[in-house]
C-alpha positions in Angstrom: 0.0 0.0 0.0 1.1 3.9 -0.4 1.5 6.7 1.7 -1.8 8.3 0.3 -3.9 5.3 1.4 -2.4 4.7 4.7 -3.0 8.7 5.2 -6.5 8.0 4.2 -7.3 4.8 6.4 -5.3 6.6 9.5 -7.7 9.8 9.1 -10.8 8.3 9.1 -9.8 5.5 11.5 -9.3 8.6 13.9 -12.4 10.0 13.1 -14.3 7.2 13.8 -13.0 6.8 17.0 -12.5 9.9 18.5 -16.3 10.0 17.5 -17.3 6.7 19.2 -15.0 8.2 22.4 -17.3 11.3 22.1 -20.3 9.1 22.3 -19.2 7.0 25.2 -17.3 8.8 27.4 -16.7 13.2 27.0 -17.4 15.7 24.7 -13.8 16.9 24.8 -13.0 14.4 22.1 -14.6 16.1 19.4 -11.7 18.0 19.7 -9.8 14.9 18.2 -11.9 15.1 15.6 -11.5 18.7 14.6 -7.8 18.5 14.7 -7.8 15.4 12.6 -10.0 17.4 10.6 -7.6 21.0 10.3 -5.0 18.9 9.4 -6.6 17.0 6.7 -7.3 20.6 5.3 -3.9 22.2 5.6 -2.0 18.9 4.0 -4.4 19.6 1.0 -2.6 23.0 1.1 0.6 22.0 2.1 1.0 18.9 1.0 2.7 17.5 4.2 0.9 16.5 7.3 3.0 14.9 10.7 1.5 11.5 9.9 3.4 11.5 6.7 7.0 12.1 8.2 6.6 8.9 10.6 4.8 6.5 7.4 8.0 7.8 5.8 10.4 6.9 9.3 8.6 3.5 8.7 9.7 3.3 4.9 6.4 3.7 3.6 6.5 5.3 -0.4 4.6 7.4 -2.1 2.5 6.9 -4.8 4.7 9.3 -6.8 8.0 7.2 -6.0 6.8 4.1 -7.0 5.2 5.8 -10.7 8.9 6.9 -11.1 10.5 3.4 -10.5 7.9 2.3 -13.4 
């Protein structure tokens, strides 16, 4: 799999949960969700986002790289 899925499935894993913990246990963790969510919007800016530095750490490509190798 590539970085852009992974980003993908990690984001809305979050989501999900940090909603289910807002249903079962505090409010507070909507927060969760709304940082999950500003950083969703300034990677589309950006292009980076912190989860992509440690996918990376983990050797993890990119879609990009592996177009290049073909």
């Amino acid at each position: 799999m590539h970085m852009e899925r992974y980003l993908r499935l990690i984001a809305g894993s979050f989501v999900l949960l940090s909603l289910l913990l807002y249903m079962s246990h505090s409010k507070w963790w909507l927060l969760f969700t709304a940082f999950v969510g500003l950083n969703l919007l300034q990677s589309g800016f950006t292009n980076w986002c912190p989860m992509m530095t440690f996918l990376k750490y983990l050797g993890v490509e990119s879609c990009e790289k592996e177009a290049m190798k073909r």
